[in-house]
MDAnalysis code that builds the backbone (N, CA, C; Angstrom):
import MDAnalysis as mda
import numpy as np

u = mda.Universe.empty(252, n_residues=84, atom_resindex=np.repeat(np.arange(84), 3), trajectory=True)
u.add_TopologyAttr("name", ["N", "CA", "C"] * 84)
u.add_TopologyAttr("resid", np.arange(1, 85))
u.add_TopologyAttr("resname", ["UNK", "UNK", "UNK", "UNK", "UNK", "UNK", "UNK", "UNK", "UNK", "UNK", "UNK", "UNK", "UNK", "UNK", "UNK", "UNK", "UNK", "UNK", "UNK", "UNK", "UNK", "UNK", "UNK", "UNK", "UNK", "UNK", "UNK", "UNK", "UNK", "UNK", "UNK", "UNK", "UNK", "UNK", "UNK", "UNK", "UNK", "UNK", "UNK", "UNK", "UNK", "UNK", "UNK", "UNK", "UNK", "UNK", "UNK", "UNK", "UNK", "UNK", "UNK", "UNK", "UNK", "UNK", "UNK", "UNK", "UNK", "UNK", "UNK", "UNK", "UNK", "UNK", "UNK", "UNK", "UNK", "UNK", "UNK", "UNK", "UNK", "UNK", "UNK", "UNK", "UNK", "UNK", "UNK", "UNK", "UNK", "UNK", "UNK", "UNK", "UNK", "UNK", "UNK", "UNK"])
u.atoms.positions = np.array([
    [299.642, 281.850, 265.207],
    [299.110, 280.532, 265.497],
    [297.637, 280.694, 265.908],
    [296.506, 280.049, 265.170],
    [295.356, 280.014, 265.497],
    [295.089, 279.085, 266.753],
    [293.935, 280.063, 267.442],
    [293.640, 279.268, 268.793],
    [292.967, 277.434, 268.418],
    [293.055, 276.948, 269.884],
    [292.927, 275.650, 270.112],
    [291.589, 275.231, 269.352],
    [290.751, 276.297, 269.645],
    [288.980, 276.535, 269.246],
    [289.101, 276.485, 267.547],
    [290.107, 277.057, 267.134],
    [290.034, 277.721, 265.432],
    [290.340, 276.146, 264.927],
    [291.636, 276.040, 265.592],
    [292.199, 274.734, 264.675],
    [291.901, 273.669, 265.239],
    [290.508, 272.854, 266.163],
    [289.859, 271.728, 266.008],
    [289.028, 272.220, 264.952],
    [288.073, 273.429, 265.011],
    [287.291, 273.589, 264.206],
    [287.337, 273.201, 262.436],
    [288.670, 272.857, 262.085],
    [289.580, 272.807, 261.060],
    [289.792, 271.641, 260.798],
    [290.472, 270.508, 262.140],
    [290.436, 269.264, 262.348],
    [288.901, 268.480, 262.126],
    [288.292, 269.241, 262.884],
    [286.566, 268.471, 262.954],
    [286.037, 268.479, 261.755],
    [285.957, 269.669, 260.611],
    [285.426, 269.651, 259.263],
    [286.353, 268.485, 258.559],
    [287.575, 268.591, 258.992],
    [288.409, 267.703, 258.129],
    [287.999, 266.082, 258.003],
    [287.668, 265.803, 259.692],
    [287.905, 264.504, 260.209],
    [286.294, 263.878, 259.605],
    [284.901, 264.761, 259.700],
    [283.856, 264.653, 259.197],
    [283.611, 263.962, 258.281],
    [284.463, 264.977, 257.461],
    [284.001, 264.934, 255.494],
    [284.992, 263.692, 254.994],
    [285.962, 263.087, 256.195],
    [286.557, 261.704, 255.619],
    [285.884, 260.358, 255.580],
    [286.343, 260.178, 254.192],
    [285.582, 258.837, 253.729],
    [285.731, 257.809, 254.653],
    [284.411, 256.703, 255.587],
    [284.365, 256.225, 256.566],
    [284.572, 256.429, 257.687],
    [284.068, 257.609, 257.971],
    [283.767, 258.912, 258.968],
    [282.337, 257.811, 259.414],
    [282.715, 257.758, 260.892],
    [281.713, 256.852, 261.632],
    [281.055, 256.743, 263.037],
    [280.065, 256.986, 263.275],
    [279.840, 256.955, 264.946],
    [279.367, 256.544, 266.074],
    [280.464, 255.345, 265.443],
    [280.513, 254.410, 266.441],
    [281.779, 254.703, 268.128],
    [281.115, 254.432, 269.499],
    [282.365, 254.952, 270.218],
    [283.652, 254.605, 269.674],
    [283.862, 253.557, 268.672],
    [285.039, 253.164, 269.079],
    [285.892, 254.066, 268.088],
    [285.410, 254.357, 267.172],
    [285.344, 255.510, 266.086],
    [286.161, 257.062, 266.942],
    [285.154, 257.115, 267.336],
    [285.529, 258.423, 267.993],
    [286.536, 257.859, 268.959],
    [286.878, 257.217, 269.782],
    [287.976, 257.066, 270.605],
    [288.858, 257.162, 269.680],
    [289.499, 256.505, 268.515],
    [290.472, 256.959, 267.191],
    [290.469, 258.208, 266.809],
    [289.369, 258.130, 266.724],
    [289.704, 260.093, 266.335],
    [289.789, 261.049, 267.477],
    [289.911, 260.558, 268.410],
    [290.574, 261.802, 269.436],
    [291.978, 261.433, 269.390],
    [292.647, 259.720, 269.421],
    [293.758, 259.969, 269.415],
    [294.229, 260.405, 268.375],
    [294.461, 260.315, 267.226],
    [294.588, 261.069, 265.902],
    [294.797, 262.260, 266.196],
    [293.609, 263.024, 266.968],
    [293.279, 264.715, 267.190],
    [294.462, 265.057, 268.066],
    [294.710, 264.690, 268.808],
    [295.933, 264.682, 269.784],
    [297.485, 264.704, 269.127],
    [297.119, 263.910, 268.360],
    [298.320, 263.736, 267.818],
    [298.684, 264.050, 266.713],
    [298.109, 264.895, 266.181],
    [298.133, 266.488, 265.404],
    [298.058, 267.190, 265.797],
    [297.567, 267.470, 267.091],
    [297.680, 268.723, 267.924],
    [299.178, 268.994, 268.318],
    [299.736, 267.955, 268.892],
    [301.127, 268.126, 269.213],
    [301.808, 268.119, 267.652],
    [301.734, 267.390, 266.552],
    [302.556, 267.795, 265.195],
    [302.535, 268.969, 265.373],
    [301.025, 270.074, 265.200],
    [300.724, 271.504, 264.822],
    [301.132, 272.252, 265.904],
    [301.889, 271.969, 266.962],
    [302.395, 273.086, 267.949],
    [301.522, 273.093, 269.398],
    [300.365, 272.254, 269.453],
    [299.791, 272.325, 270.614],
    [300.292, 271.278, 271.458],
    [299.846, 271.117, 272.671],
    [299.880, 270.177, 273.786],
    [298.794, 269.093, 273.669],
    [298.900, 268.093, 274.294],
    [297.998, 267.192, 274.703],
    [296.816, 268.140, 275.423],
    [297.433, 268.387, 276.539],
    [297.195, 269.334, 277.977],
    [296.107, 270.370, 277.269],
    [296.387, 271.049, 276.119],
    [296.095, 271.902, 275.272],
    [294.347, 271.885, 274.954],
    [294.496, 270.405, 274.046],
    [293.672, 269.854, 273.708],
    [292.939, 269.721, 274.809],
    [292.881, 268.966, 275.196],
    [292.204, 268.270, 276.613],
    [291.507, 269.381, 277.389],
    [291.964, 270.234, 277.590],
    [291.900, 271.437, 278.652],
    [290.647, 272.114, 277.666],
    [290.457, 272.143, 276.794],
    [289.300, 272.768, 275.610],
    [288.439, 272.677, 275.484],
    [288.692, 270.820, 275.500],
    [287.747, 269.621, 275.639],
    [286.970, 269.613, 276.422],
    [287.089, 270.142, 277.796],
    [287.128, 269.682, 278.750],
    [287.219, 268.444, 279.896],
    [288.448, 268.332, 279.115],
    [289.172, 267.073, 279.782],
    [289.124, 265.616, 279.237],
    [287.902, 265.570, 278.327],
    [287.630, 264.819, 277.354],
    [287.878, 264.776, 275.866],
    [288.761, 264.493, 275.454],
    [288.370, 264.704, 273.890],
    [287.164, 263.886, 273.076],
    [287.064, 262.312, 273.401],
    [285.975, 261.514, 272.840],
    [284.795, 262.225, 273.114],
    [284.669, 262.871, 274.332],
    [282.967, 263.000, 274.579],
    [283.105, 264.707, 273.945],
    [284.013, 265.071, 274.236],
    [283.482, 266.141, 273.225],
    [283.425, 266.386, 271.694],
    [284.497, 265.139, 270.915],
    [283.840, 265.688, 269.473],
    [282.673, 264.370, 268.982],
    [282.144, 263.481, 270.415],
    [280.847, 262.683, 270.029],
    [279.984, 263.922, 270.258],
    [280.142, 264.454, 271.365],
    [278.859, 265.583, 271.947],
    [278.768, 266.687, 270.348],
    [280.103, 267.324, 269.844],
    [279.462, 267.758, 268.700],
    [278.920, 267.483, 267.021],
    [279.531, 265.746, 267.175],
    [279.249, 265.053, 266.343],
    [277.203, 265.542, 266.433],
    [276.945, 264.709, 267.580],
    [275.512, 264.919, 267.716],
    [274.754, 266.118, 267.598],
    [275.502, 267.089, 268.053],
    [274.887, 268.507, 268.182],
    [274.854, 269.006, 266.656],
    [275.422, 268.552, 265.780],
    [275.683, 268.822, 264.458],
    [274.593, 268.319, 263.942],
    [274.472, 267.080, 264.639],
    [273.393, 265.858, 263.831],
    [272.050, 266.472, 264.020],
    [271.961, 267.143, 265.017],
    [270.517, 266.883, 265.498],
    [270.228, 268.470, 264.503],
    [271.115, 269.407, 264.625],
    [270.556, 270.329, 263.463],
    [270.391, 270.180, 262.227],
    [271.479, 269.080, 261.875],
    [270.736, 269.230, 260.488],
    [269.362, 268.455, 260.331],
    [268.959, 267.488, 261.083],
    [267.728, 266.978, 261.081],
    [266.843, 268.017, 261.282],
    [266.674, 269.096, 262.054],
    [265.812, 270.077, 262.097],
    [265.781, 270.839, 261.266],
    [266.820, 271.006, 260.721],
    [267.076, 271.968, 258.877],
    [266.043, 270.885, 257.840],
    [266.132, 270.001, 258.325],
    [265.666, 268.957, 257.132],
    [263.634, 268.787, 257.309],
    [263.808, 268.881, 258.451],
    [262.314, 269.000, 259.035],
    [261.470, 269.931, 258.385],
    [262.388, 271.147, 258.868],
    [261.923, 272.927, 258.528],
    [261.753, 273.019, 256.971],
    [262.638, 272.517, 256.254],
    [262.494, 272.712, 254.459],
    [261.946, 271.913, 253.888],
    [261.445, 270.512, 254.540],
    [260.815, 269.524, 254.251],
    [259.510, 269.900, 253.583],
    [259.141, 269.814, 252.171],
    [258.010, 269.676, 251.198],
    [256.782, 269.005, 251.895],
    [256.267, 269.629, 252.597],
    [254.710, 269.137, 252.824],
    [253.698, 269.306, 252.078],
    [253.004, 268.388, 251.439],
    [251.445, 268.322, 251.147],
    [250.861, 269.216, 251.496],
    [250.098, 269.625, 250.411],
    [249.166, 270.701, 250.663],
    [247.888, 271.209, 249.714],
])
């Protein structure tokens, strides 16, 4: 059984790349319960989850929603075709 860390990491690419994937809070409040509740289908706990999270699930896959966001904007910056 892959750790809690492996298989959001799995969930989060999944939940991303779905069509009307959105980020809005209310968005992400659905997709933690969702996350939860595949966690317990796949053998984990609520407790599990949460405890990973740190205690949050919404603020943590908004916090890496953003943390995602803000790199690829800097990927996009960095390769960005400037005039010259």
């Amino acid at each position: 059984m892959m750790s809690v860390n492996e298989w959001l990491d799995d969930k989060y690419d999944e939940m991303a790349t779905t069509p009307g994937f959105s980020s809005e809070f209310v968005d992400f409040e659905e997709q933690a319960r969702i996350l939860v509740s595949k966690a317990q289908t796949d053998g984990y706990t609520a407790r599990d989850l949460a405890d990973h999270c740190g205690g949050n699930v919404t603020a943590y896959i908004m916090n890496r929603v953003n943390t995602m966001n803000r790199a690829e904007d800097r990927r996009a910056v960095e390769n960005a075709p400037y005039g010259g």
